[in-house]
C-alpha positions in Angstrom: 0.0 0.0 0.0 1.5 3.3 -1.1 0.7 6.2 1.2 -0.3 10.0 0.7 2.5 12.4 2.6 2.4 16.4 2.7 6.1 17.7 3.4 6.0 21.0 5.3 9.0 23.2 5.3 9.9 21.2 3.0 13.1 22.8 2.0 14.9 21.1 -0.7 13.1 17.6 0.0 15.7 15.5 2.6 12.7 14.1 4.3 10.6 13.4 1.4 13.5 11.5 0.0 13.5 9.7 3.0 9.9 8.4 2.6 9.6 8.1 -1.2 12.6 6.8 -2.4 13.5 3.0 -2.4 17.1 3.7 -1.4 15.8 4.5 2.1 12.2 3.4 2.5 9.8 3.5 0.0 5.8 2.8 0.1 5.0 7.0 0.2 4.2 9.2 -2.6 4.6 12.5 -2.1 1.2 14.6 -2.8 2.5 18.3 -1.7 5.1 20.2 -0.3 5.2 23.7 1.0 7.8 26.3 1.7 8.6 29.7 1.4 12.4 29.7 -0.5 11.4 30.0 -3.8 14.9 28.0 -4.9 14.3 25.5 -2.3 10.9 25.1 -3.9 12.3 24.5 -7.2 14.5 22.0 -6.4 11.9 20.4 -4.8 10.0 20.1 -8.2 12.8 19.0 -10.2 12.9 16.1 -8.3 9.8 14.9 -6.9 6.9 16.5 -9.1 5.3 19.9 -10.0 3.1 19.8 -6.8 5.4 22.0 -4.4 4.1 25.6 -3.4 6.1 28.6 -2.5 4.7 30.6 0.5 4.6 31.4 3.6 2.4 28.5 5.8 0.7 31.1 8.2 -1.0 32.8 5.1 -1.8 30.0 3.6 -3.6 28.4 6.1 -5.5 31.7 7.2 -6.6 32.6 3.3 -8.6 29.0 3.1 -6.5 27.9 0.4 -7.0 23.8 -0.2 -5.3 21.6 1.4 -4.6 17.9 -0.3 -5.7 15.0 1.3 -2.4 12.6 3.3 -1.8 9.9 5.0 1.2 11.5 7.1 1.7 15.2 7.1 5.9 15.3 8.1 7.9 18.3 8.2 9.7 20.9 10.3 9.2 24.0 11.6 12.3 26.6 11.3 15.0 25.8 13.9 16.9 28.7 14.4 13.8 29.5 17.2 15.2 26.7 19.2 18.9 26.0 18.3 21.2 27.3 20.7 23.0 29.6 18.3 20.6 31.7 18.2 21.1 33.9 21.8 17.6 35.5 20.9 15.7 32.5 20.8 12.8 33.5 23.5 11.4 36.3 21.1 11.9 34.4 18.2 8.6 34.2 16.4 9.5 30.9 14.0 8.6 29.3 17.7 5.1 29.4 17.0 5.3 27.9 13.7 4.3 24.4 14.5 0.9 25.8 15.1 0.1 26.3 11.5 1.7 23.2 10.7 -0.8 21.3 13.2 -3.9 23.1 11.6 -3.0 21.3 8.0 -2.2 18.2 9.8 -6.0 18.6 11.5 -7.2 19.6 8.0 -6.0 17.4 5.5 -6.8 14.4 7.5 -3.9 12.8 8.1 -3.6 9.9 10.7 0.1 10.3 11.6 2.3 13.8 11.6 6.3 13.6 11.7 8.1 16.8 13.5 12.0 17.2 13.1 13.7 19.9 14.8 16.8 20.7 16.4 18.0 18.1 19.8 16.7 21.4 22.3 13.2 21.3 21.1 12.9 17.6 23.0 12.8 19.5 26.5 11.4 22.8 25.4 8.4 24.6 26.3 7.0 24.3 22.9 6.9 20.4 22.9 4.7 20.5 25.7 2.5 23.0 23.8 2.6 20.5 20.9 2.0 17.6 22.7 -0.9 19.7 24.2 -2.8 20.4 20.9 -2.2 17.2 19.3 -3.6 15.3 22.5 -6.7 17.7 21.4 -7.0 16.5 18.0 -7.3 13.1 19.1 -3.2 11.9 18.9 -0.7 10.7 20.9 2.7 11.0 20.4 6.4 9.8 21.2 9.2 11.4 20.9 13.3 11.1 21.1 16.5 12.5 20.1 18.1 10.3 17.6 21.8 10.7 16.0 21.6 10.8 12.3 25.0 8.4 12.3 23.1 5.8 14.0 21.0 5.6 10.8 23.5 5.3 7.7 24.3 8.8 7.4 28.0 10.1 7.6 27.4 12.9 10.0 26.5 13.4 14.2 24.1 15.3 13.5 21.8 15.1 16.3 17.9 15.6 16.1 14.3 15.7 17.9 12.0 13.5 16.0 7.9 14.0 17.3 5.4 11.1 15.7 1.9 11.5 16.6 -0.8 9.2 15.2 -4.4 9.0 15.7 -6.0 7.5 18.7 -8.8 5.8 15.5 -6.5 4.4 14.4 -7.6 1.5 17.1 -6.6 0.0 20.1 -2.7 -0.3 20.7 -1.8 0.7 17.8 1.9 2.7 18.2 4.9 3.4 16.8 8.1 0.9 16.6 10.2 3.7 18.4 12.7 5.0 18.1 13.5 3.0 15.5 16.0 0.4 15.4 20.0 1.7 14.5 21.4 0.4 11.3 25.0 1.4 12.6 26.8 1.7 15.7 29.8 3.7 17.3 33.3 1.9 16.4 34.5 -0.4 19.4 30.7 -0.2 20.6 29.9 -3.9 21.4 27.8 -4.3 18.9 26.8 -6.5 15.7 26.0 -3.5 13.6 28.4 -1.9 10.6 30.5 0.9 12.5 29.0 4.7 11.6 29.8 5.8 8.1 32.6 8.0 7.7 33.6 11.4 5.6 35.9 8.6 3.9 33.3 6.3 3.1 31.2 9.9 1.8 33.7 12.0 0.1 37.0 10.4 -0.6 36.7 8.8 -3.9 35.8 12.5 -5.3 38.7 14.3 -7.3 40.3 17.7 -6.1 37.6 20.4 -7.2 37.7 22.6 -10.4 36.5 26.3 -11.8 34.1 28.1 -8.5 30.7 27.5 -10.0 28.0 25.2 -10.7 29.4 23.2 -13.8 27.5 21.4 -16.5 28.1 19.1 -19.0 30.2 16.8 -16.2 28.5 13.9 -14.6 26.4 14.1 -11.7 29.1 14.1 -8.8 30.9 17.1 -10.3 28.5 19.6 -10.9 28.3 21.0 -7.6 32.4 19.7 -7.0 33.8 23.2 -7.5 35.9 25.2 -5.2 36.6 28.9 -3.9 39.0 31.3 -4.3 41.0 32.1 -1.2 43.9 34.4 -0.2 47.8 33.9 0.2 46.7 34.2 3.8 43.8 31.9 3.9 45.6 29.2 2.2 48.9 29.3 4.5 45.7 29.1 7.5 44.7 26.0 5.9 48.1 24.9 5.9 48.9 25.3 9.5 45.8 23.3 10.9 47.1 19.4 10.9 44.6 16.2 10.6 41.9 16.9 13.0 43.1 20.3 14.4 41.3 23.4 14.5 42.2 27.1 15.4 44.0 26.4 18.6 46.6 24.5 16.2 46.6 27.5 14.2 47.4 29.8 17.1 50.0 27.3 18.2 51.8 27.0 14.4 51.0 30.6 12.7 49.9 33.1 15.2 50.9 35.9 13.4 47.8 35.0 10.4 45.6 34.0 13.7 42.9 36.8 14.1 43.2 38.6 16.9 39.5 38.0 18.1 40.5 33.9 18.4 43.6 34.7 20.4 41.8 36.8 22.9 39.4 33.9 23.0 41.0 31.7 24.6 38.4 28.8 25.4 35.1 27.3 23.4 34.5 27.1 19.9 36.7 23.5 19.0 35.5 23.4 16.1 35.9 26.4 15.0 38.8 26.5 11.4 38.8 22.7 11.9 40.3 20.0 9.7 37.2 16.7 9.1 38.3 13.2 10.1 38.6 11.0 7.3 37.6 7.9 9.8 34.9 9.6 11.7 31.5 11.0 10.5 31.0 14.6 10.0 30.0 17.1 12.4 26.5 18.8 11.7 26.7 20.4 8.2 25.0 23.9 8.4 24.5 26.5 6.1 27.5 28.0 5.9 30.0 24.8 5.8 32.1 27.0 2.6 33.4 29.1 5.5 35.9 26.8 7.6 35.7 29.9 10.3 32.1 28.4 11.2 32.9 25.2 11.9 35.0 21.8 11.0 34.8 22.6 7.3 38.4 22.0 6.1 38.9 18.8 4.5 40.7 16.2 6.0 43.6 16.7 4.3 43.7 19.3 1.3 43.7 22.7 2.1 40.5 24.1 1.0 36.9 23.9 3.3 34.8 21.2 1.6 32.9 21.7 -1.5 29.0 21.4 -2.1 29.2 18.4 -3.7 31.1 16.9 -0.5 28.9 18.3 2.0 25.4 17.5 0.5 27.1 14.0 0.2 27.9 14.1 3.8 24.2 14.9 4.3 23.2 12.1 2.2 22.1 13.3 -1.1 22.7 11.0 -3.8 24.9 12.6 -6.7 21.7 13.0 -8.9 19.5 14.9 -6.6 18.8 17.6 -8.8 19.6 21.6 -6.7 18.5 24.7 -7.9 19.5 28.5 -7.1 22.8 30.2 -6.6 25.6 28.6 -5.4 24.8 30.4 -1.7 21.0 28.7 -2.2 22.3 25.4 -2.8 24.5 25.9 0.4 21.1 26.5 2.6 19.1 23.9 1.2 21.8 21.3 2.0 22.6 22.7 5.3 18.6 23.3 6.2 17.9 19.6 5.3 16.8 16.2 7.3 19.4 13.7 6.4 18.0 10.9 4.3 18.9 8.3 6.1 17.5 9.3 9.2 13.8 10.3 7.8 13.8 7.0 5.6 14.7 5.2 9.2 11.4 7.1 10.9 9.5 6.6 7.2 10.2 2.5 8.1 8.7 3.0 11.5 5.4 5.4 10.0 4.6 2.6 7.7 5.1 -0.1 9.9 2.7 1.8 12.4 0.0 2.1 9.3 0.4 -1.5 7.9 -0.6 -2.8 11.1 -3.5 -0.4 11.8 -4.8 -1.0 8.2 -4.2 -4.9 9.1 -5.9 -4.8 12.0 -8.9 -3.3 10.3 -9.1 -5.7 7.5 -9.1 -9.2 10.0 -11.9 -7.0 12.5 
């Protein structure tokens, strides 16, 4: 049985990808998506159907517009509200966004909703609220923070994950979760394959070429292109070893250190750091062509990683189709859910609807 999902915030599609394709899961066909990037919405489209809206979700809901019948309305509401980077998270308005994306879950019918946020919306005030107003509309829900790496992707990239699903949908019915780990820590005792690593990701690409978008090259090239740095940033790169960050540059090359890292003399590890080639990635955010916001160096050329390498590390496969400018692409990639870990909760969604819809058939 092949089941109707609605994909809010949809962003480029990570967690649709999850749920439709066979690499991950399979057994959902995606009936609309919604967001407000007009790019991200494009790239949506080119690889999942002409059924993806740009706009904003608070407008839509309040004009009337239709909204498709689902299955499983999944989806998450901005995170910068909740992430920790963001010092002015308690005004932050993007809080309040999982109310509109409740009202389409109460109006298009669906029997289970998915929410995916950062870890810090697990012991928020909001999830309360949102446990709240789904027990209202007739759902319960469970709830965890599960690692990304423990799932298939190659990256620790750590996330809440909400299911709710309706009460009708009879007696016991429940989720499977969380689900069950595909891959474990290294020296973990464990029978599982260790985590995937940037090796396993990145390493059979070739050094980058030109600093755009190319075409005409196959599918793991187009976005393989690199940046132009100084005479200063390059001898940076240069003086951060295998899995060192800006302490090791302060140690080798203070005189290129900025002065604002050497009065800082604590925090921020990860900050001008060199990837592990036998370790997963750190969290891949938005901005992962600056190595200043984060472990973006590659693990041994000197040069932060390219698109190519970090939407790999986020588990796009080389011919998932982005749209936009080069610094659109970099925000779609960085904004998505990882594949592997939405096609693990799309396993445990459609185990949870196969048995209700079994249970139904033997009453």
């Amino acid at each position: 049985m092949t089941y109707r999902v609605i994909d809010l915030f949809a962003g480029a599609g990570g967690m649709t990808l999850g749920f439709t394709s066979k690499e991950f899961e399979g057994g959902f066909e995606s009936v609309w998506a919604l967001d407000f990037d007009k790019a991200a919405t494009e790239t949506y489209a080119a690889n999942f159907g002409d059924h993806a809206s740009c706009g904003d979700i608070e407008e839509w809901v309040a004009s009337g517009k239709p909204i498709p019948e689902a299955d499983v309305v999944i989806g998450g509401p901005p995170c910068q509200g909740f992430s920790l980077l963001n010092k002015r998270r308690s005004g932050d308005s993007r809080r309040s966004l999982w109310q509109p994306y409740m009202d389409i879950v109460e109006r298009s019918g669906a029997r289970v909703f998915v929410i995916e946020n950062v870890a810090e919306l697990f012991r928020s005030p909001e999830f309360e609220l949102i446990r709240r107003r789904a027990d209202d509309m007739g759902f319960d829900v469970v709830a965890d923070v599960l690692l990304a790496a423990d799932y298939g992707s190659p990256q620790t990239r750590k996330r809440t994950v909400m299911i709710g699903w309706r009460r009708d949908l009879g007696p016991g019915a429940a989720p499977a979760f969380p689900p069950l780990p595909s891959h474990a820590a290294p020296q973990r005792n464990s029978n599982l394959p260790d985590w995937r690593t940037v090796e396993d990701a990145i390493a059979d690409l070739p050094a980058p070429v030109g600093t755009d978008v190319r075409t005409g090259v196959e599918d793991k090239l187009k976005l393989h292109f690199g940046r132009t740095p100084t005479e200063k940033s390059i001898a940076r790169y240069k003086a951060v070893p295998p899995g060192g960050n800006r302490f090791d540059l302060q140690r080798n090359a203070p005189e290129i250190t900025p002065d604002c890292w050497i009065r800082k003399t604590s925090g921020g590890t990860d900050l001008f750091g060199r990837l592990w080639w036998k370790r997963p990635s750190v969290t891949i955010r938005t901005e992962f062509f600056k190595p200043e916001k984060g472990r973006y160096l590659h693990p041994e050329q000197h040069r932060p990683i390219t698109h190519r390498e970090a939407a790999r590390l986020m588990g796009f496969p080389d011919s998932f189709e982005f749209k936009g400018t080069k610094t659109e692409i970099a925000r779609q990639i960085g904004n998505a859910v990882p594949p592997h870990l939405a096609g693990a909760v799309a396993r445990v969604v459609k185990g949870l609807l196969n048995a209700a819809y079994s249970n139904r058939a033997a009453a």
